[in-house]
Backbone as JSON, one array per atom type, in Angstrom:
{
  "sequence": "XXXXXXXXXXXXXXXXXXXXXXXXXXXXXXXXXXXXXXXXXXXXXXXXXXXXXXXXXXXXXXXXXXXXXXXXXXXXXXXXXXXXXXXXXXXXXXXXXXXXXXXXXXXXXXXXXXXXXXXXXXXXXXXXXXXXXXXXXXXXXXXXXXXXXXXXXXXXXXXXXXXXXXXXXXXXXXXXXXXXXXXXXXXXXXXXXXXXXXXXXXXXXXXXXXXXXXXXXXXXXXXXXXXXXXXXXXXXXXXXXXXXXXXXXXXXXXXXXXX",
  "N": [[-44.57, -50.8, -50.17], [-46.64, -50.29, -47.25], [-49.07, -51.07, -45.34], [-50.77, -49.01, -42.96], [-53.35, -48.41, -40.4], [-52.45, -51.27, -40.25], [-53.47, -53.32, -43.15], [-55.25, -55.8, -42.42], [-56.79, -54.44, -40.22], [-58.59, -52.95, -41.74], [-57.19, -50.85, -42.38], [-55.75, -48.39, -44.88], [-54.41, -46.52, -45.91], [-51.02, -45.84, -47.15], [-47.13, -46.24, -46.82], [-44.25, -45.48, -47.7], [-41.58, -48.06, -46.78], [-38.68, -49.92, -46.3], [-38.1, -53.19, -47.28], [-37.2, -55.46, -45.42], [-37.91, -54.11, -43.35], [-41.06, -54.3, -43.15], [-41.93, -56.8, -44.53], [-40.74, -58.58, -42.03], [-41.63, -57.13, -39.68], [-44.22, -57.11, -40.11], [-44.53, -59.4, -39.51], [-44.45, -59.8, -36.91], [-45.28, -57.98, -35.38], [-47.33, -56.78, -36.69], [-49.07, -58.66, -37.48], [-50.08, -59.72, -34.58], [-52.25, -57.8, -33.87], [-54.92, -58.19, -35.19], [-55.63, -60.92, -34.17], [-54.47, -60.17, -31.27], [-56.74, -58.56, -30.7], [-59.22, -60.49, -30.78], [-58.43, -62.39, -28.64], [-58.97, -60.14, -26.68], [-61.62, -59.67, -26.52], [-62.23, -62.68, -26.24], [-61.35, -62.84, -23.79], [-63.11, -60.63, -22.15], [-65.4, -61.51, -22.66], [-66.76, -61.76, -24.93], [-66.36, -63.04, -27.4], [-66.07, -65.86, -29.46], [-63.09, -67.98, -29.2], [-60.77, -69.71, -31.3], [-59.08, -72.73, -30.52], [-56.39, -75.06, -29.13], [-56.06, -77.57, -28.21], [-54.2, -80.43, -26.28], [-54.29, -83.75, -24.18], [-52.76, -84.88, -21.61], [-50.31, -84.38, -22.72], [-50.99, -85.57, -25.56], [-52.17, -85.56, -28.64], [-53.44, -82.91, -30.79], [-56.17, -81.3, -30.57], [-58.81, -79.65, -32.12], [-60.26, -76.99, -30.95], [-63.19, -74.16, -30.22], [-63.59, -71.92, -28.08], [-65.35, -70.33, -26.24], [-67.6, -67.74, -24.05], [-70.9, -68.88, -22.06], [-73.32, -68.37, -19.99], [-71.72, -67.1, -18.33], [-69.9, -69.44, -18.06], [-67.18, -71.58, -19.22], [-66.94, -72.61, -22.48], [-66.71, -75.81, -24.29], [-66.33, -75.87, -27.54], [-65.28, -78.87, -30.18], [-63.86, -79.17, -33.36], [-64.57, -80.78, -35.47], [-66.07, -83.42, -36.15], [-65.55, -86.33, -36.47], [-63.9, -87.21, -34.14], [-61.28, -88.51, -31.81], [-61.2, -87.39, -28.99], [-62.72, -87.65, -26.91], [-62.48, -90.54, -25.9], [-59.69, -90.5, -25.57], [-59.82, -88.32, -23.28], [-61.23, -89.87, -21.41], [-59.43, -92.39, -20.73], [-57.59, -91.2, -20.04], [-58.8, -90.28, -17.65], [-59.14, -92.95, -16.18], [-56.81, -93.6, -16.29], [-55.49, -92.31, -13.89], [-57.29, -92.32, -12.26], [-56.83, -94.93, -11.0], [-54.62, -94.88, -9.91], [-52.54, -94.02, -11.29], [-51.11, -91.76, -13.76], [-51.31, -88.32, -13.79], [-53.85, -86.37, -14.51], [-54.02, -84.26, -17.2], [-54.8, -81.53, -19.06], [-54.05, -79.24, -21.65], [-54.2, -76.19, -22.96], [-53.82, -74.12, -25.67], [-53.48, -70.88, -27.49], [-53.75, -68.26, -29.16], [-52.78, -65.23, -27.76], [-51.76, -63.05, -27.71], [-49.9, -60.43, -26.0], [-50.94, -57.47, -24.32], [-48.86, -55.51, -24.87], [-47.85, -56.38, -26.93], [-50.36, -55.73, -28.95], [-50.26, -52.78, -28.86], [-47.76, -52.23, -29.85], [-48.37, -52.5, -32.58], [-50.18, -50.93, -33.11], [-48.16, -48.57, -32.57], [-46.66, -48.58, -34.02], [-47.93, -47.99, -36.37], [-48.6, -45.53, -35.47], [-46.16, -44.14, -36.29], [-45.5, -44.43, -38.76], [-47.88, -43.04, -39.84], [-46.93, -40.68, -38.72], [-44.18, -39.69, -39.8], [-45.73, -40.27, -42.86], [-46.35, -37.51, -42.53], [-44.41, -36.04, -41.8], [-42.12, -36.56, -43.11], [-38.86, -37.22, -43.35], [-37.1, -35.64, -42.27], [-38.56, -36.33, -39.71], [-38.06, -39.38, -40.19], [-35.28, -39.76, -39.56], [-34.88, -38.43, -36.86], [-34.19, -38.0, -33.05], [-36.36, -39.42, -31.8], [-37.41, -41.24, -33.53], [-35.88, -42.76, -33.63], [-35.57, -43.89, -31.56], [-38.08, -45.1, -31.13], [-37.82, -46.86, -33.13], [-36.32, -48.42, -32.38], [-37.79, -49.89, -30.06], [-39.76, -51.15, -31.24], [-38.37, -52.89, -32.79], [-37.43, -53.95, -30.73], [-34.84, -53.75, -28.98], [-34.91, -52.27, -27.1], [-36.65, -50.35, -24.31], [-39.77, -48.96, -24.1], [-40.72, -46.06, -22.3], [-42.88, -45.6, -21.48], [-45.4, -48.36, -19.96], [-47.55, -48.9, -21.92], [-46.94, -48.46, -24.08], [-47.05, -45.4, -24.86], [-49.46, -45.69, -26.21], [-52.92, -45.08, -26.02], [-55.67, -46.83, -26.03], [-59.07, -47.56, -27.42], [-60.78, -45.01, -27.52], [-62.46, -43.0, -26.55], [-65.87, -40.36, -26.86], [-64.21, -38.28, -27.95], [-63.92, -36.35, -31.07], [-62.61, -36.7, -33.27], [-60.4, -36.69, -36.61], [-58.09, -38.7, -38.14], [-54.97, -38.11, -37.88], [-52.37, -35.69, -37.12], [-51.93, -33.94, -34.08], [-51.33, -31.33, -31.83], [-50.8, -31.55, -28.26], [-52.19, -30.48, -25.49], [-52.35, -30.46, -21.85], [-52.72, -29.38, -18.25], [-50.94, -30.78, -16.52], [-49.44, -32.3, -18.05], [-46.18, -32.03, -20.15], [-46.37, -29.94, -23.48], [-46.65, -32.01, -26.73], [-46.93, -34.15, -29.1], [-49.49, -35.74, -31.08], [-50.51, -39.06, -32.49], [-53.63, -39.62, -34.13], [-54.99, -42.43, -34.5], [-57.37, -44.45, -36.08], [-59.36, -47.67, -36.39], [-60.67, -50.23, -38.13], [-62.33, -53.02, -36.22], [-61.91, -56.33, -36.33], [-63.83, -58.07, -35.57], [-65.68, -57.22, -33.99], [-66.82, -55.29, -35.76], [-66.79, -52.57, -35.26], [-65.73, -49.2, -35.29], [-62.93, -48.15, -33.97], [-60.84, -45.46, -31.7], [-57.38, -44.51, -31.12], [-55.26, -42.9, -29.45], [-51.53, -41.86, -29.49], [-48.94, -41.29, -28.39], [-46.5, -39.24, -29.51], [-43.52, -37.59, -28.7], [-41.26, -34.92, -28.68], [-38.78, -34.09, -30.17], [-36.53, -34.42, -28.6], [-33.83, -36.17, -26.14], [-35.02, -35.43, -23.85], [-37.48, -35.29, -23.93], [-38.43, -37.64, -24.61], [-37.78, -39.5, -22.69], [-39.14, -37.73, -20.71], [-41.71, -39.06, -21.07], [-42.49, -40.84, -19.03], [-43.84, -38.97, -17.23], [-46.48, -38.96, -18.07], [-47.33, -40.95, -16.63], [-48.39, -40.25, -14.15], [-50.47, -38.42, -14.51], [-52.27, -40.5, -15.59], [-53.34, -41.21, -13.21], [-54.88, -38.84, -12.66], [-57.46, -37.17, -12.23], [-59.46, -34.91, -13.03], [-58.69, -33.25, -15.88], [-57.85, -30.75, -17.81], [-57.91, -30.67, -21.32], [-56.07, -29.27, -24.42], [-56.49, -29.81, -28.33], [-55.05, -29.11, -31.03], [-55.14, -29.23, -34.51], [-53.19, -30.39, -36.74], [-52.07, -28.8, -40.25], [-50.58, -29.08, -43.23], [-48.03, -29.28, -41.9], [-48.8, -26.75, -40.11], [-50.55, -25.57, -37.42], [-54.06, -25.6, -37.28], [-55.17, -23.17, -35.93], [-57.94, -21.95, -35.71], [-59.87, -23.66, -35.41], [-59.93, -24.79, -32.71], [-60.15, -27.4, -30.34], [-61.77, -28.21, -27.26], [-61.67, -30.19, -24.85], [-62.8, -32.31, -21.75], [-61.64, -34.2, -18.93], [-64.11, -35.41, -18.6], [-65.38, -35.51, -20.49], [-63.75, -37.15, -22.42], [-62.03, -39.9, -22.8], [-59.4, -42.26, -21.89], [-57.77, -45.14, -22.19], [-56.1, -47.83, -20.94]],
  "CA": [[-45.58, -49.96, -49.55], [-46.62, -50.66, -46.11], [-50.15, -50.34, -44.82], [-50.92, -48.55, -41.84], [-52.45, -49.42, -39.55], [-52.96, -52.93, -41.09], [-54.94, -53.94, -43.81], [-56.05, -56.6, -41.53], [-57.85, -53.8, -39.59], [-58.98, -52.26, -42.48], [-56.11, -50.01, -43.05], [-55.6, -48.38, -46.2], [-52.97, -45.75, -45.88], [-49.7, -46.65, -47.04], [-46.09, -45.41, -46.55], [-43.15, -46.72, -48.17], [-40.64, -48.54, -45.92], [-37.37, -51.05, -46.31], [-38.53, -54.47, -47.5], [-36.75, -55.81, -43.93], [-39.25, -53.53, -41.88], [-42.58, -54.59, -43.41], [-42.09, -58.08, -44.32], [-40.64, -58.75, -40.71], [-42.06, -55.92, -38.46], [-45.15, -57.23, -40.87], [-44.98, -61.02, -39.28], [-43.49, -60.28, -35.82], [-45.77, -57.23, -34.82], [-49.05, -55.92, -37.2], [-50.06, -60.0, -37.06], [-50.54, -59.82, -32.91], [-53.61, -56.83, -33.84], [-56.37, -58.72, -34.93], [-55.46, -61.68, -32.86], [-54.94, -59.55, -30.29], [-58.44, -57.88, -30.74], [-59.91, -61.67, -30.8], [-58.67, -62.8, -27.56], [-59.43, -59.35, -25.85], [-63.39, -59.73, -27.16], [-62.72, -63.34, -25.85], [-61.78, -62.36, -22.16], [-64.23, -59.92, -21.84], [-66.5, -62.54, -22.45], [-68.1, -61.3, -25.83], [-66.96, -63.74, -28.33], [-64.95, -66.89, -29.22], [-61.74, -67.85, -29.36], [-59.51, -70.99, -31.4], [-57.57, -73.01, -29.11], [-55.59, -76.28, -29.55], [-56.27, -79.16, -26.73], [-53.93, -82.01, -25.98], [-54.4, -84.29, -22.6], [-51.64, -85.48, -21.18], [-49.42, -84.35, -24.18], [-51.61, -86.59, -26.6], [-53.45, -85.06, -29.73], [-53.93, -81.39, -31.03], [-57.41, -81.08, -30.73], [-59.02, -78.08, -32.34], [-61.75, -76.29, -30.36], [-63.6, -73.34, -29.8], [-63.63, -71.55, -26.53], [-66.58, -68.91, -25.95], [-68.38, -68.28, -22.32], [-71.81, -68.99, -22.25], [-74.02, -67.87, -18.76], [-70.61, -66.93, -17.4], [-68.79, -70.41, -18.11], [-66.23, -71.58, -20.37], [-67.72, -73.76, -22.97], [-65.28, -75.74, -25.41], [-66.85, -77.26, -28.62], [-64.59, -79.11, -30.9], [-64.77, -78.53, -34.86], [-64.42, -81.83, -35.65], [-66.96, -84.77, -35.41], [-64.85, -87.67, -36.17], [-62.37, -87.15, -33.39], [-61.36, -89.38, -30.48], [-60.65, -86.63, -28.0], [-63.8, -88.16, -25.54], [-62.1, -91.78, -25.97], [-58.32, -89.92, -24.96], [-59.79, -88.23, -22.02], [-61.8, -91.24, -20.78], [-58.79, -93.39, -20.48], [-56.71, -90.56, -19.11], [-59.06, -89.82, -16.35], [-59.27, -93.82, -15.97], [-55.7, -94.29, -15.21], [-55.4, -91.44, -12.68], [-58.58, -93.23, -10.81], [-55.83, -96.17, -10.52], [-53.51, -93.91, -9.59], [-51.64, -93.62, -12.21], [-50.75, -90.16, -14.22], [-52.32, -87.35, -13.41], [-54.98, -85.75, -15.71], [-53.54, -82.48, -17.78], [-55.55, -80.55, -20.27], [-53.23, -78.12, -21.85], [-54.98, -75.66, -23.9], [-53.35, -73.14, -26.87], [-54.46, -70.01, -28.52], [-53.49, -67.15, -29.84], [-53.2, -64.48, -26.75], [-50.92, -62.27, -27.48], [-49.76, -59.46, -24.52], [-51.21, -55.83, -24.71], [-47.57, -54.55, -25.11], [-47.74, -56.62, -28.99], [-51.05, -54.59, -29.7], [-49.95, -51.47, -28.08], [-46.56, -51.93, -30.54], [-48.51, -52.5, -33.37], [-51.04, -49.05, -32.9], [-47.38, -47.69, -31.99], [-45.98, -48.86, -35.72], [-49.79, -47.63, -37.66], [-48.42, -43.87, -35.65], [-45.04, -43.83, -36.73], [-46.05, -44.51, -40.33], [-48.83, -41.48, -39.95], [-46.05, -38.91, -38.8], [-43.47, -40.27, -40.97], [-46.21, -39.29, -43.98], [-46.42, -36.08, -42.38], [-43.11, -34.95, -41.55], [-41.17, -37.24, -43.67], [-37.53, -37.83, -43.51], [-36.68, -35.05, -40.93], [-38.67, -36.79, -38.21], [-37.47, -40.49, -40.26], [-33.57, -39.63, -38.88], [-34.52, -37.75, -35.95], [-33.86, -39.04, -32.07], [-37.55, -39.88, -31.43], [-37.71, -41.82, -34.71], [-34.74, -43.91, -33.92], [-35.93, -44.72, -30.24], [-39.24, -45.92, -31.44], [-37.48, -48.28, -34.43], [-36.08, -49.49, -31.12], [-38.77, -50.25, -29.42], [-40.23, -51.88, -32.4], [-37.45, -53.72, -33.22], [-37.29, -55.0, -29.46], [-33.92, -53.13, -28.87], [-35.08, -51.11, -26.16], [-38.0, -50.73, -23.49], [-40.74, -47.34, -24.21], [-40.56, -45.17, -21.16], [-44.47, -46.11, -20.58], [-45.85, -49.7, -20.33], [-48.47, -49.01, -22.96], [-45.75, -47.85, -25.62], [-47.64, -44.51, -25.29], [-50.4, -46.14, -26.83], [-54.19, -45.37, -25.47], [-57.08, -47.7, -26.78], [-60.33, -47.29, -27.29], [-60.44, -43.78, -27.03], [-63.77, -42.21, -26.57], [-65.77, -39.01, -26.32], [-63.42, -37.23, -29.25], [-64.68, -36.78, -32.66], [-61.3, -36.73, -34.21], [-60.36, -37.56, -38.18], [-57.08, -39.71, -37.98], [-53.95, -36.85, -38.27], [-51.25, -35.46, -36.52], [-52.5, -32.95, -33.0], [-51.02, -30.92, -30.57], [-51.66, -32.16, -27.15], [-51.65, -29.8, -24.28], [-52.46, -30.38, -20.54], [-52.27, -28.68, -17.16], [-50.58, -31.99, -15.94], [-48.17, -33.37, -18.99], [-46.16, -30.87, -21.27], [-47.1, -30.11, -24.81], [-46.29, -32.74, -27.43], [-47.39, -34.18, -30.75], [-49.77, -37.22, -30.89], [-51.57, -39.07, -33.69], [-54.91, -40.27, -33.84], [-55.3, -43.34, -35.29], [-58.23, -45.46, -36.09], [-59.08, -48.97, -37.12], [-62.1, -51.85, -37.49], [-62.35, -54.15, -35.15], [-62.47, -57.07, -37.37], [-64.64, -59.06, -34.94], [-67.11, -56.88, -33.58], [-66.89, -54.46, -37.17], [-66.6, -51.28, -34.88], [-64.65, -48.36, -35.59], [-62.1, -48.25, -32.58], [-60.07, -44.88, -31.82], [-56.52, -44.34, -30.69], [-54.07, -41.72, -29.03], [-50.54, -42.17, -29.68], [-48.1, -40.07, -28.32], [-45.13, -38.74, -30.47], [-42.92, -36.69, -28.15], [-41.01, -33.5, -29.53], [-36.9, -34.74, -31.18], [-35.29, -34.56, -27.57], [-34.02, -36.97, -25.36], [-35.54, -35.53, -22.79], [-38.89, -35.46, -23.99], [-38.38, -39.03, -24.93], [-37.47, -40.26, -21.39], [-39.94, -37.5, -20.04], [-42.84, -39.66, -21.38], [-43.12, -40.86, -17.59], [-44.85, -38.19, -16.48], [-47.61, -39.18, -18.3], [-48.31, -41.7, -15.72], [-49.23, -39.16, -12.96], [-51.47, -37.85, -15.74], [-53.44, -41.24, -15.41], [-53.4, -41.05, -11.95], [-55.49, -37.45, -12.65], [-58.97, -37.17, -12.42], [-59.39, -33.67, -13.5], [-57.29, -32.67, -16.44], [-57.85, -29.64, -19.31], [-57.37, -30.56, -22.94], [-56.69, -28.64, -26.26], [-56.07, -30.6, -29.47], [-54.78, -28.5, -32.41], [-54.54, -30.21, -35.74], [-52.2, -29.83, -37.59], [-52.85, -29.01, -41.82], [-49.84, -29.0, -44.15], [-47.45, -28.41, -40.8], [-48.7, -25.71, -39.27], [-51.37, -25.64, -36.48], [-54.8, -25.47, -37.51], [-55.64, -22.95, -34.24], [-58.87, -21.65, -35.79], [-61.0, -24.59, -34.95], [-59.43, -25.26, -31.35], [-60.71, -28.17, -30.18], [-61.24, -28.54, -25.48], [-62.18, -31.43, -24.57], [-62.03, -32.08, -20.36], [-61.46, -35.54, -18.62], [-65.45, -36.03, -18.41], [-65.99, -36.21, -22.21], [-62.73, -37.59, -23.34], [-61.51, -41.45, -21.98], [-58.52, -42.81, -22.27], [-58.02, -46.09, -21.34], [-54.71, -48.72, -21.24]],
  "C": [[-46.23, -50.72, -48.39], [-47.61, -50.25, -45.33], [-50.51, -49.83, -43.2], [-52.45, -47.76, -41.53], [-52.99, -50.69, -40.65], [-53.61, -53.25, -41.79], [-55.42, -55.01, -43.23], [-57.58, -56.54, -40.36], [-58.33, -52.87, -40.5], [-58.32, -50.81, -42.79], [-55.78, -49.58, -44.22], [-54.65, -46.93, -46.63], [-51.91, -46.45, -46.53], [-48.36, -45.8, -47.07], [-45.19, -46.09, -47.13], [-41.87, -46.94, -47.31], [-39.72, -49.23, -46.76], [-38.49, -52.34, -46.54], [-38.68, -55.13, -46.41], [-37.9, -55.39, -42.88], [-40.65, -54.22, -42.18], [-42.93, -56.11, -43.87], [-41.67, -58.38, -42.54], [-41.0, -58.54, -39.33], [-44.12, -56.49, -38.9], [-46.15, -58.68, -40.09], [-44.61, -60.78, -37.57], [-45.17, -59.04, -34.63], [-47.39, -56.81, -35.47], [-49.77, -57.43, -37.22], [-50.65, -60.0, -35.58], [-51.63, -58.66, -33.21], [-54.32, -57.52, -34.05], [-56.49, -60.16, -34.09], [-55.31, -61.06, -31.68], [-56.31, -59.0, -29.9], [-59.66, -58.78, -30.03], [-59.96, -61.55, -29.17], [-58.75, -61.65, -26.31], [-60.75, -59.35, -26.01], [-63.39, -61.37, -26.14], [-62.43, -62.99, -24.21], [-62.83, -61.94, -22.13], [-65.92, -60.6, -21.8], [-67.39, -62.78, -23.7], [-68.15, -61.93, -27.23], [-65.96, -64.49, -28.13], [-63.62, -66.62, -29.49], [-60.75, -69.69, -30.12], [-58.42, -71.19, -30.76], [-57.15, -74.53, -29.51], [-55.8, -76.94, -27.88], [-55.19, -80.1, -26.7], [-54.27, -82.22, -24.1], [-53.27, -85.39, -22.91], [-50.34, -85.81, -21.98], [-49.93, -85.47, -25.61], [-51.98, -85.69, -27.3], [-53.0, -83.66, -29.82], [-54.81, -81.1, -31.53], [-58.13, -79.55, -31.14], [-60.16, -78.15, -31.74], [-61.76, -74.9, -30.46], [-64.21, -72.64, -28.5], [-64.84, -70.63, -26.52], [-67.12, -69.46, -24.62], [-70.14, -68.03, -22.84], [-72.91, -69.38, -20.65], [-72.93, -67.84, -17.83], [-69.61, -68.1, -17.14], [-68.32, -70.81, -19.12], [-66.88, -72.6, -21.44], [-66.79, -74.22, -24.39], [-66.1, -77.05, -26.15], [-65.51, -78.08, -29.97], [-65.31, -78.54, -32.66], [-64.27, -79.48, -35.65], [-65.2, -82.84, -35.23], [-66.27, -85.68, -35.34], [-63.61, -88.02, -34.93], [-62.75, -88.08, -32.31], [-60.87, -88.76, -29.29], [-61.44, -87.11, -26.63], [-62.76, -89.42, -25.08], [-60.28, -91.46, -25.17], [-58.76, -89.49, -23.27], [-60.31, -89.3, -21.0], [-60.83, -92.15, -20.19], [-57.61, -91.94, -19.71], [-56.85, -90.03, -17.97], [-58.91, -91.57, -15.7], [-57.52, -94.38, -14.84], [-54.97, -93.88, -14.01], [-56.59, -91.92, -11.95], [-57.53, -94.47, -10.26], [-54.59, -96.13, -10.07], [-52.08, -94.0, -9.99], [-50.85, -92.25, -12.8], [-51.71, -89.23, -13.68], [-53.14, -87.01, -14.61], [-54.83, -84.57, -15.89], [-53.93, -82.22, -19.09], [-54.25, -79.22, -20.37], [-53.86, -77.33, -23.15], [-54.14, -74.21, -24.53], [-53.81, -72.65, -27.44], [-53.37, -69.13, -28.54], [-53.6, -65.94, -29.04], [-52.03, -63.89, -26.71], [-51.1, -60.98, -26.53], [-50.6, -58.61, -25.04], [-50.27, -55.23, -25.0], [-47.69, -55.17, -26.88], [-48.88, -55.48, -29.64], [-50.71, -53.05, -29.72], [-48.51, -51.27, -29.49], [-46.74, -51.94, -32.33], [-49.46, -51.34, -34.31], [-49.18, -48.08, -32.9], [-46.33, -47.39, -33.94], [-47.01, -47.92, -36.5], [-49.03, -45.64, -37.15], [-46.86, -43.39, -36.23], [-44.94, -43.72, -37.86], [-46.64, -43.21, -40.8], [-47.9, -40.49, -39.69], [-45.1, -38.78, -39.55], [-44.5, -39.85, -42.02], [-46.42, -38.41, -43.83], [-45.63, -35.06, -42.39], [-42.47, -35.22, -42.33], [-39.61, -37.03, -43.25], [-36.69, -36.59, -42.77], [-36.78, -35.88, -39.63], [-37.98, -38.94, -38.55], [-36.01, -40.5, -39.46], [-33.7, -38.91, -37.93], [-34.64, -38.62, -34.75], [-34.64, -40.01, -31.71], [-38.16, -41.21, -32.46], [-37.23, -42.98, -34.64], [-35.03, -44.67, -32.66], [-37.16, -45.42, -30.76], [-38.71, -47.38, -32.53], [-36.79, -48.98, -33.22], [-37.0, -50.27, -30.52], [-39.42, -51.39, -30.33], [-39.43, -52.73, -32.58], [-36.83, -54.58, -31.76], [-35.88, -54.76, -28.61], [-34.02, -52.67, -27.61], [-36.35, -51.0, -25.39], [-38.47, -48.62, -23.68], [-40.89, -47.28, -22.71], [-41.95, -45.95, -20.48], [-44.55, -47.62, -20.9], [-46.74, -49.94, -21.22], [-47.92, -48.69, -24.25], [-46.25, -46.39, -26.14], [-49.27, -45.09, -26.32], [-52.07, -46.42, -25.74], [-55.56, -45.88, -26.17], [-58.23, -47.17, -26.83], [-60.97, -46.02, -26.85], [-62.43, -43.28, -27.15], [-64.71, -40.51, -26.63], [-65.06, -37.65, -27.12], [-63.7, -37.33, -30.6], [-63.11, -36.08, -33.67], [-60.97, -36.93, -35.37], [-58.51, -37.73, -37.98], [-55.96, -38.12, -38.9], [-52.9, -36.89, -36.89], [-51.58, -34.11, -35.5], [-51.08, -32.6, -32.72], [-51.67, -31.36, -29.43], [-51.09, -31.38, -25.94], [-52.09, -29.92, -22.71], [-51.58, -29.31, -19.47], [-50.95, -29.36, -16.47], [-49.43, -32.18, -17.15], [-47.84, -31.82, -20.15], [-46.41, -30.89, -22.28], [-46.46, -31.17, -25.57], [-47.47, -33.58, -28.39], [-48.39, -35.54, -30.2], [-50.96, -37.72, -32.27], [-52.85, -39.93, -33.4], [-55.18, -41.13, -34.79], [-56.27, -44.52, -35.11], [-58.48, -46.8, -36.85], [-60.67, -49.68, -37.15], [-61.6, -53.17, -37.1], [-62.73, -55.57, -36.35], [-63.91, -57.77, -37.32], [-66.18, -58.47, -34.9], [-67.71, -55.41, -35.13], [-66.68, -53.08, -36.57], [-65.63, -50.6, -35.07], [-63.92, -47.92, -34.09], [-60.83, -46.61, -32.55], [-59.13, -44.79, -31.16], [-55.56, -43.52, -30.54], [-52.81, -42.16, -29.04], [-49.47, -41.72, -29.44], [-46.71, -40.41, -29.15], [-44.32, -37.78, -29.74], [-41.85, -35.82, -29.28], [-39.37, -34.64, -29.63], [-36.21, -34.04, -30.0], [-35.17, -35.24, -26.75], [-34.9, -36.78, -24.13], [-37.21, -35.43, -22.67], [-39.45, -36.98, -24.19], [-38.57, -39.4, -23.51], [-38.93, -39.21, -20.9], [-41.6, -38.17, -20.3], [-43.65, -40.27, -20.12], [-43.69, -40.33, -17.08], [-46.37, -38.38, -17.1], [-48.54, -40.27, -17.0], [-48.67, -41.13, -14.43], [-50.67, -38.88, -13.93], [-52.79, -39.13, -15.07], [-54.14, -41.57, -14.45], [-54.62, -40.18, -11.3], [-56.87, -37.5, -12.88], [-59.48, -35.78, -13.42], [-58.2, -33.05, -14.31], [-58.29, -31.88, -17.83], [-57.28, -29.74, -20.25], [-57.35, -29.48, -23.63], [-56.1, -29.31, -27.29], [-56.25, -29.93, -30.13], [-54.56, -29.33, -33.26], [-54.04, -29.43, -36.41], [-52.25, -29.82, -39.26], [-51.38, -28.39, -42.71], [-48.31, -28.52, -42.88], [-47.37, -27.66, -40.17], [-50.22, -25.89, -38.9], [-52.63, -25.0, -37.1], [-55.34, -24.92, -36.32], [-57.07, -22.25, -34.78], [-60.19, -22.44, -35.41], [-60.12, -25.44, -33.59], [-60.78, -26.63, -30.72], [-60.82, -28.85, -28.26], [-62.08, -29.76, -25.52], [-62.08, -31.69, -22.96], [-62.29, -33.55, -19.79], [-63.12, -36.06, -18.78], [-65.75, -36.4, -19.55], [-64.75, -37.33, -22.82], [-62.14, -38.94, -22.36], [-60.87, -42.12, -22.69], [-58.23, -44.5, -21.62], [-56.69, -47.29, -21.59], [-55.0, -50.06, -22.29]]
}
């Protein structure tokens, strides 16, 4: 059984997969989410980050990175260390013009395409318990275990995957998604906690319809982002069939999508 998205992000769904997919897909892809999370909180500036130090290939110094009045500030987490006594003599023998002086610093910064693939795993799981084992063997099913499995490159650079979604009061399911701009197709809404900052974080996911050409047409979404002005409707969907009694518009001003 195979939580989605992650019990790491407080995930508690589960789906049952292949042993192969969820131990492996388990260590390769749903680990880069809350590390990913980290060192997007630490860009942004809003919290730390563990990083590994050597100078001049010496040591593997553990520190902590966080900015503090807009500069980088790196405390170790270690008193007894001789990391002062290393750089001292390694700025010493570049004054004598010797080696040069190289700080090489290591963390945990995985891309946006790992998080993006690991939101992209948490929706494949959610429509997979929805549709089951029609949409498991259908074309759209088998391109994504590509993608996932590193096989193959997703049409968009975000893997269809929009973050931090705002502005939509959604409960985590399986929509219709219709625009003026992009044709209709499926998408799930999946949410998570932020481990760091504890917030509840929401996400759009697109699921295109079981044809190649809706697969490949996933490109047109990026005009879409291009679009200032675009007209939603999100149908949910309740036992497979379209919940159209509580239609749901939403129009680019309330609703923000974001890469």
């Amino acid at each position: 059984m195979d939580h989605y998205p992650p019990s790491s992000v407080g995930g508690k769904n589960k789906a049952l997969v292949c042993k192969s997919c969820n131990n492996t897909l388990g260590s390769i892809i749903d680990s880069h989410l809350p590390s990913g999370l980290r060192a997007r909180r630490f860009f942004e500036r809003k919290g730390p980050m563990p990083m590994t130090l050597s100078v001049n290939k010496i040591g593997n110094y553990k520190l902590t990175g966080s900015f503090e009045d807009g500069k980088l500030s790196l405390k170790e987490n270690h008193r007894n260390s001789n990391l002062m006594q290393v750089m001292k003599l390694a700025a010493g023998k570049m004054s004598d013009g010797g080696e040069p002086f190289i700080m090489n610093m290591r963390g945990a910064f995985p891309g946006e395409a790992l998080v993006s693939k690991a939101l992209l795993k948490a929706a494949f799981l959610q429509f997979f318990s929805w549709a089951g084992y029609d949409f498991a063997f259908s074309h759209t099913a088998k391109k994504i275990r590509e993608v996932l499995n590193g096989t193959t490159d997703h049409p968009l650079n975000n893997q269809g995957v929009f973050g931090r979604v705002t502005g939509a009061n959604l409960s985590d399911g399986v929509y219709a998604l219709t625009t003026d701009n992009f044709p209709k197709s499926f998408f799930c809404h999946v949410t998570f906690t932020d481990p760091f900052s504890k917030q509840l974080v929401n996400n759009i996911v697109l699921i295109p319809f079981n044809t190649e050409k809706a697969w490949e047409g996933q490109v047109g979404f990026n005009k879409f982002l291009q679009d200032t002005l675009v007209n939603w409707t999100f149908l949910r969907y309740n036992n497979q069939t379209f919940d159209a009694t509580q239609p749901s518009p939403y129009s680019a001003e309330t609703l923000r999508l974001s890469r």
